[in-house]
Steps between C-alpha positions, in 0.01 A plus 500: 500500500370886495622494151306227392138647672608791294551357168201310576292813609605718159423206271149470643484880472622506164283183402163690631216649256462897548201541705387823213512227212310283686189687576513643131500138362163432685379831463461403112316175582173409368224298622670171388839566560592638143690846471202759395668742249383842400421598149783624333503812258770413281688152432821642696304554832298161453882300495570727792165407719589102343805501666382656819259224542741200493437301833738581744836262510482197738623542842864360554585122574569463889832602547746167463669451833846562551810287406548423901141433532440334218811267611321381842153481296720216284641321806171450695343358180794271464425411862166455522539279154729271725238514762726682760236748560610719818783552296305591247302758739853668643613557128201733479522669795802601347312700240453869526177559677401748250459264232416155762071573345624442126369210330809319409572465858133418687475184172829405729363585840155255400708197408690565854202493683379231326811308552450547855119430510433873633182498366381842650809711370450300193117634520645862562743478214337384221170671596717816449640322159160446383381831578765659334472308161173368483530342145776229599341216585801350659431758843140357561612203469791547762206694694241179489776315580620621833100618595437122458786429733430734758132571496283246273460340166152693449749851555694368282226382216375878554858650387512273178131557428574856471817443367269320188267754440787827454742183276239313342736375257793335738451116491675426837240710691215284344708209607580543853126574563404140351805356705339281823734645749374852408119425415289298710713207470287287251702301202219580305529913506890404388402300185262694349642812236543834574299707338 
């Protein structure tokens, strides 16, 4: 297991930007986020300063999880898709604790709780989910979910309303807040379109 934590800690190392090339990459930043170049005397030094001014690379994908871990991720989906959900929750205890906060394995910790009408862990989960990749609509909707379990439906109606205004364009948000069990219960709020 030390050999793994190892591997694992000089792939992260090797993965990570050099602190000096990120502070010279906003350094050359203007007002609105474009590179600012200097003038250039002669052609060769303006391809020089062009190149210099390229954004920065992307930061590395999360690291994947290991072949063992990746193994017990695969079991407790299989179990909690057969609704055997404790199960399901001791596969992933099984995973490294390292890597237990990665996305691929909380999706599989919020059907769990789910499963298991935990609405509070649920709550904690998914709130972390959410938080962590605001732009999937699929997390505030877990999140409204389990807040209308555990706390109330107006909670809830909150999460999806601001849910709506950062995804504008995802239909099922409009549609869950014209739903009657997650609006004020009227038939009428259900039938009418969602602009």
């Amino acid at each position: 297991m030390l050999g793994l934590r190892a591997l694992r800690e000089g792939w992260r190392n090797m993965l990570r930007l050099c602190p000096e090339q990120c502070s010279r990459t906003h350094e050359t930043k203007g007002r609105q986020g474009r590179a600012v170049l200097p003038q250039a005397s002669d052609s060769r030094q303006a391809v020089v300063l062009q190149r210099a001014s390229r954004p920065a690379p992307a930061p590395p994908a999360p690291m994947p999880l290991l072949p063992d871990d990746q193994r017990h991720l695969t079991a407790a989906e299989g179990y909690a898709a057969l609704g055997m959900y404790l199960d399901a929750d001791a596969e992933l205890d099984g995973i490294d604790p390292e890597v237990r906060h990665v996305a691929e394995v909380l999706t599989v910790r919020v059907s769990i709780y789910a499963g298991l009408e935990k609405w509070e862990l649920m709550r904690t989960v998914a709130g972390r989910l959410a938080a962590h990749d605001p732009d999937n609509a699929q997390w505030a909707i877990s999140l409204a979910y389990a807040t209308r379990r555990a706390q109330s439906i107006e909670a809830a109606k909150l999460i999806l309303l601001e849910a709506v205004e950062r995804l504008p364009d995802e239909p099922i948000l409009h549609y869950l807040l014209r739903v009657p069990a997650w609006g004020t219960g009227s038939r009428q709020g259900a039938t009418r379109s969602c602009v």
